[in-house]
C-alpha positions as CSV (number, residue, x, y, z in Angstrom):
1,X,-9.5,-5.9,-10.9
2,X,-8.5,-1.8,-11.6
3,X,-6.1,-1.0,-9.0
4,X,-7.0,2.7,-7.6
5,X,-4.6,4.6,-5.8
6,X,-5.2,7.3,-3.8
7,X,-2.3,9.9,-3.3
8,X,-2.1,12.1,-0.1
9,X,-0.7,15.3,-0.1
10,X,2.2,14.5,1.9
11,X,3.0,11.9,-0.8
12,X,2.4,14.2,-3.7
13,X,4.5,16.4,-2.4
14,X,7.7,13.8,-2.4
15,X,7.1,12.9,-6.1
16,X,7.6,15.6,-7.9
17,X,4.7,15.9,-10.5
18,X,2.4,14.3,-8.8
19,X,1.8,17.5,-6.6
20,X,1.6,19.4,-9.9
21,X,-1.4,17.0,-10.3
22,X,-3.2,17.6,-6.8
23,X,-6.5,19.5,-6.8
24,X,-5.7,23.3,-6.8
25,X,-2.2,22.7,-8.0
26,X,-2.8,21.3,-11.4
27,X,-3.6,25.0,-13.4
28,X,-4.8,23.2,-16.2
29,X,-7.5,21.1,-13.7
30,X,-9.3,24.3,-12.4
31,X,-10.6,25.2,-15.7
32,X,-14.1,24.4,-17.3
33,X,-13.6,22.6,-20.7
34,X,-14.7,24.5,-23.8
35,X,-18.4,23.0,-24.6
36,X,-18.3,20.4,-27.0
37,X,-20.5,17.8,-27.9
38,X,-19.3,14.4,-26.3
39,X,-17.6,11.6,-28.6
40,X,-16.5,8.2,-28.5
41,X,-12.5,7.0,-29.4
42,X,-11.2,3.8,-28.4
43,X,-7.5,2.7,-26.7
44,X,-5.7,-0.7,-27.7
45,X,-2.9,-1.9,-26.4
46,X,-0.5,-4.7,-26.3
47,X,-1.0,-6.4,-29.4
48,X,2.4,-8.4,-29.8
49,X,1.1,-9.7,-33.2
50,X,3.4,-12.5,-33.4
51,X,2.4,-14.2,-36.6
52,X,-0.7,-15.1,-38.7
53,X,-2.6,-17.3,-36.1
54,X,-3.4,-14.0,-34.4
55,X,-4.9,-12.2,-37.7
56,X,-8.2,-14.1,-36.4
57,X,-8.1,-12.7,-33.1
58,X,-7.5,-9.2,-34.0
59,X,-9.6,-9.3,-37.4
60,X,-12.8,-10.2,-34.0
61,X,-11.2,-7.4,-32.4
62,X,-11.9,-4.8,-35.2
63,X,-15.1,-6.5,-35.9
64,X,-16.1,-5.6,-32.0
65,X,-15.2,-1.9,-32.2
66,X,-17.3,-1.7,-35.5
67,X,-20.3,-3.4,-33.8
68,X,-20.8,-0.5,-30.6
69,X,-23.5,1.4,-30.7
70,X,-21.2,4.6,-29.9
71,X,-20.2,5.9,-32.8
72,X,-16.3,5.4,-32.2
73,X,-14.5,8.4,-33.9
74,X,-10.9,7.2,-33.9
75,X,-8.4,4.5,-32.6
76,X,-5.4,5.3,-30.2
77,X,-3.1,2.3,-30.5
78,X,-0.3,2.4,-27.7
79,X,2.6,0.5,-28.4
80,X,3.6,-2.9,-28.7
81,X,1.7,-4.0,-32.1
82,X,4.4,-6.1,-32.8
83,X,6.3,-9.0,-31.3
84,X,9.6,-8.9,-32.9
85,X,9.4,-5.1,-34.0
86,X,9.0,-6.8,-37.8
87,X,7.5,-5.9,-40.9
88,X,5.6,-9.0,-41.9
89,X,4.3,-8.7,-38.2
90,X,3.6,-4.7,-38.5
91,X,2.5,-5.1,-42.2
92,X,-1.3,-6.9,-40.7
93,X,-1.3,-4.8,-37.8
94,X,-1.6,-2.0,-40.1
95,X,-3.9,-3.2,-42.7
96,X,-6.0,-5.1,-40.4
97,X,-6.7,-2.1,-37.9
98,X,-7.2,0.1,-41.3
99,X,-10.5,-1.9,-41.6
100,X,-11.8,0.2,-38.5
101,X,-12.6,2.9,-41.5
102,X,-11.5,5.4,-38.7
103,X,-7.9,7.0,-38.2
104,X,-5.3,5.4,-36.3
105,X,-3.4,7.1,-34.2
106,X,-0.7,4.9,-33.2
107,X,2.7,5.5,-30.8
108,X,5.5,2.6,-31.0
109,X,6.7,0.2,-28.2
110,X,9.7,-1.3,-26.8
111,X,8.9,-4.4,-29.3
112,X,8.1,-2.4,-32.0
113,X,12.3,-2.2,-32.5
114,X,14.3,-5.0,-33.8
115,X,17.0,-3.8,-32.2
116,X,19.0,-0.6,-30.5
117,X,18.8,1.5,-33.7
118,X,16.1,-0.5,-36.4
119,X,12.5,0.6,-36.1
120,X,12.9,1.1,-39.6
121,X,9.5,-1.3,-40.3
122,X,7.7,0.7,-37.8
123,X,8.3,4.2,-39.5
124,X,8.2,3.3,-42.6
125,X,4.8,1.2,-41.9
126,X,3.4,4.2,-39.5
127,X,5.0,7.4,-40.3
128,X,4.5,10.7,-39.0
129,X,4.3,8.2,-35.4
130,X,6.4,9.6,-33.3
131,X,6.2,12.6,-31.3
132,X,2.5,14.2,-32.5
133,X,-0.8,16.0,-31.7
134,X,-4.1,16.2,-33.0
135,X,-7.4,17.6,-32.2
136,X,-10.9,16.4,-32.1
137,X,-14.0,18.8,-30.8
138,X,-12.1,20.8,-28.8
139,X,-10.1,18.4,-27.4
140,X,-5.9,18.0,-27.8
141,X,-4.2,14.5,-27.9
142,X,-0.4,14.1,-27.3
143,X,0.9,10.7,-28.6
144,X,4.6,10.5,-27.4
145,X,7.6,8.1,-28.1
146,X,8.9,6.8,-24.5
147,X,10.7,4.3,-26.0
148,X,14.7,3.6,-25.9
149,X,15.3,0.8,-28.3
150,X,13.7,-2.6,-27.1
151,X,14.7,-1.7,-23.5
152,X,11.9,-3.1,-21.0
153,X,12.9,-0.4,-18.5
154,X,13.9,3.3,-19.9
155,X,13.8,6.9,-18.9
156,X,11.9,8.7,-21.9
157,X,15.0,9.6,-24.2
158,X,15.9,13.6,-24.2
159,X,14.8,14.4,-28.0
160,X,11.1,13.6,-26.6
161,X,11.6,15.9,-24.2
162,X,13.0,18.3,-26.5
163,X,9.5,17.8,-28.7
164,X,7.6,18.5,-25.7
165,X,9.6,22.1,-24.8
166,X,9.0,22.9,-28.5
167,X,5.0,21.8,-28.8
168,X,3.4,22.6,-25.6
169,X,3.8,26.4,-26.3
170,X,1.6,25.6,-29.3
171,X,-1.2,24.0,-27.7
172,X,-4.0,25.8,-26.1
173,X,-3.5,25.6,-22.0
174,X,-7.7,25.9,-21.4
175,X,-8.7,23.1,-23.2
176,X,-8.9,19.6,-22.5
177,X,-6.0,17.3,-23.2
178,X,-5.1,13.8,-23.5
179,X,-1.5,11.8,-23.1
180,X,-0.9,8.5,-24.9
181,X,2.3,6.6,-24.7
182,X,3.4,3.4,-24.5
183,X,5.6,3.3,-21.4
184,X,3.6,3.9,-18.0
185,X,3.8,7.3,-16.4
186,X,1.5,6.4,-13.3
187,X,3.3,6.2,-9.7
188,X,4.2,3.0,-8.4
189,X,3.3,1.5,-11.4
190,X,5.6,-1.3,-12.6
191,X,7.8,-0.6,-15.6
192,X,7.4,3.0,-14.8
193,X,9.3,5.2,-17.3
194,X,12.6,6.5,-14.6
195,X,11.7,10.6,-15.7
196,X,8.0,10.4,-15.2
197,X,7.9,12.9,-13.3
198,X,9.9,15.3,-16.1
199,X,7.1,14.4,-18.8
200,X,4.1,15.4,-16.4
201,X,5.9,18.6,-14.9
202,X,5.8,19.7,-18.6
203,X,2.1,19.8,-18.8
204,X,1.7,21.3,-15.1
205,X,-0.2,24.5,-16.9
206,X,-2.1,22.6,-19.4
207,X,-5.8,20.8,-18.8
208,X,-4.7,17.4,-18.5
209,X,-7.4,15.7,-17.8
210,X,-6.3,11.6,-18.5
211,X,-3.1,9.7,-19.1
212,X,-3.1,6.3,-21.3
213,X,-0.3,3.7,-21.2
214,X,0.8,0.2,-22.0
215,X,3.3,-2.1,-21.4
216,X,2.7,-3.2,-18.0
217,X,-0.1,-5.8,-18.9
218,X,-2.8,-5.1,-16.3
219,X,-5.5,-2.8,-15.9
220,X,-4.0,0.5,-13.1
221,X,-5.4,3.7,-12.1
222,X,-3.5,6.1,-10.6
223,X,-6.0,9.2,-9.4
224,X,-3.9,12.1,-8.8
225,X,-6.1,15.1,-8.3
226,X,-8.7,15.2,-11.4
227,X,-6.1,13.2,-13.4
228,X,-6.9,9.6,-14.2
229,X,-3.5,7.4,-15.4
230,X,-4.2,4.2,-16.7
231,X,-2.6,0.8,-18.0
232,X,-4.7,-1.4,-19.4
233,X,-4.5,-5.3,-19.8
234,X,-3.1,-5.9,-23.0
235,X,-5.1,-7.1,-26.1
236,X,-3.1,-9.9,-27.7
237,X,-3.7,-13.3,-29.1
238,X,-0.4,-14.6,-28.1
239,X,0.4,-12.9,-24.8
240,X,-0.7,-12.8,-21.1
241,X,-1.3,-10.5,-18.5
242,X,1.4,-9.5,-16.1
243,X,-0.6,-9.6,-13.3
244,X,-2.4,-12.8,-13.8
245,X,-5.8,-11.8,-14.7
246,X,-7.2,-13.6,-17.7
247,X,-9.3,-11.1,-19.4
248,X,-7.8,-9.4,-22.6
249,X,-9.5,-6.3,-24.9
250,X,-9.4,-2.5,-25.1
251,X,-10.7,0.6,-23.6
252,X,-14.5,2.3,-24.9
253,X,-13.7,5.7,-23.7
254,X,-16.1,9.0,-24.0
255,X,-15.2,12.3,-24.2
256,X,-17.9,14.4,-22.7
257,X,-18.1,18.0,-20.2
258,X,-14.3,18.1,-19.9
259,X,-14.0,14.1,-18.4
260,X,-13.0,10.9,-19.8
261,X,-14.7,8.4,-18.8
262,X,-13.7,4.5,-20.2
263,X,-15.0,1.3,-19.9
264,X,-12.9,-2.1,-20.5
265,X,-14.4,-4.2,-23.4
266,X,-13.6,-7.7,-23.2
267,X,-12.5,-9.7,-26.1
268,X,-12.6,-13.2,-25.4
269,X,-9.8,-15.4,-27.1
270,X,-11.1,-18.3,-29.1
């Protein structure tokens, strides 16, 4: 079950951002997307690939994406690929997700570190993953590095922050835009990054339209204004859900009239 929250204005208003968010205080919300024709990306998160009894499972995952019947343009993968932040666990991530024949656009996770200061497999396995943006048909995508080490509970470190101050300026403010990171940035949502609130003041005069996260394994919307934030239950052979629920896969998301609009895709484990 999605959990939808509903913020009033009172509440927006105490949390910072999320009144930055609220209809007619959100610049970037009261403007028309440029006209584009609509496309189809998909979101995966969670995948704690642990060792090679869950290159099945995610080789059936790939296998699903290829099969829609939307043409899928790209793949946002949001953190956590790993178990052990490894390179013979990152290594099939990699190669497996590269049979997609579509780019990968990945951000890393608390678990994709060995340790305080190694994410060496990760970058040298994904570079150019950190702090990015892209743009397809009009529409910007911001992947961002919330992550502090293997920490289960962080504030988004200051250099991000930094990265923001330094790339916003370039980005165009009218049209659409998309957030991926790995750490959640949704109120009340558990595992919250601590500055959530600094990240989304930062995009206050941009046209955010939706927020993707991971992490916290369970599927959460957060509606603040005309701003969706979501987590998503994870999609991993070898891990549960945090809140229970059984079901495991990814997100089918379209791009279309300035809205995202996403649809969970179950992948059943075997």
């Amino acid at each position: 079950m999605t959990l939808v929250r509903r913020l009033s204005r009172r509440q927006l208003l105490r949390y910072g951002a999320g009144s930055l968010l609220a209809a007619g205080l959100w610049p970037g919300g009261l403007r028309a997307a440029d006209a584009a024709d609509p496309f189809h990306f998909v979101v995966v998160n969670d995948l704690h690939y642990l060792n090679e009894r869950c290159t099945p499972w995610h080789e059936a995952v790939v296998k699903r994406i290829k099969a829609h019947e939307e043409k899928v343009e790209f793949c946002l993968l949001v953190g956590d690929l790993a178990e052990e932040g490894k390179a013979e666990q990152l290594g099939p991530v990699r190669d497996i997700y590269r049979g997609l024949g579509l780019p990968l656009h990945v951000v890393c996770g608390n678990h994709d570190w060995r340790a305080e200061k190694d994410r060496k497999a990760f970058d040298d396995l994904f570079p150019k993953s950190g702090n990015y943006s892209f743009e397809d048909r009009g529409w910007q995508f911001v992947g961002l590095d919330s992550t502090d080490g293997p920490k289960a509970k962080v504030a988004v470190r200051a250099e991000t922050l930094k990265w923001l101050d330094d790339a916003l300026p370039k980005l165009d403010k009218k049209k659409p835009l998309v957030l991926f990171t790995h750490f959640p940035l949704g109120p009340w949502v558990v595992y919250r990054a601590t500055n959530a609130d600094a990240v989304l003041e930062r995009f206050k005069e941009y046209n955010l339209r939706s927020v993707f996260n991971g992490h916290f394994h369970a599927s959460t919307e957060r509606q603040v204004g005309d701003v969706t934030l979501t987590t998503n239950r994870c999609c991993s052979f070898s891990r549960r859900n945090h809140d229970g629920s059984k079901e495991k896969g990814y997100f089918l998301c379209q791009a279309k009239e300035g809205k995202v609009t996403r649809k969970f895709v179950e992948h059943e484990q075997k």
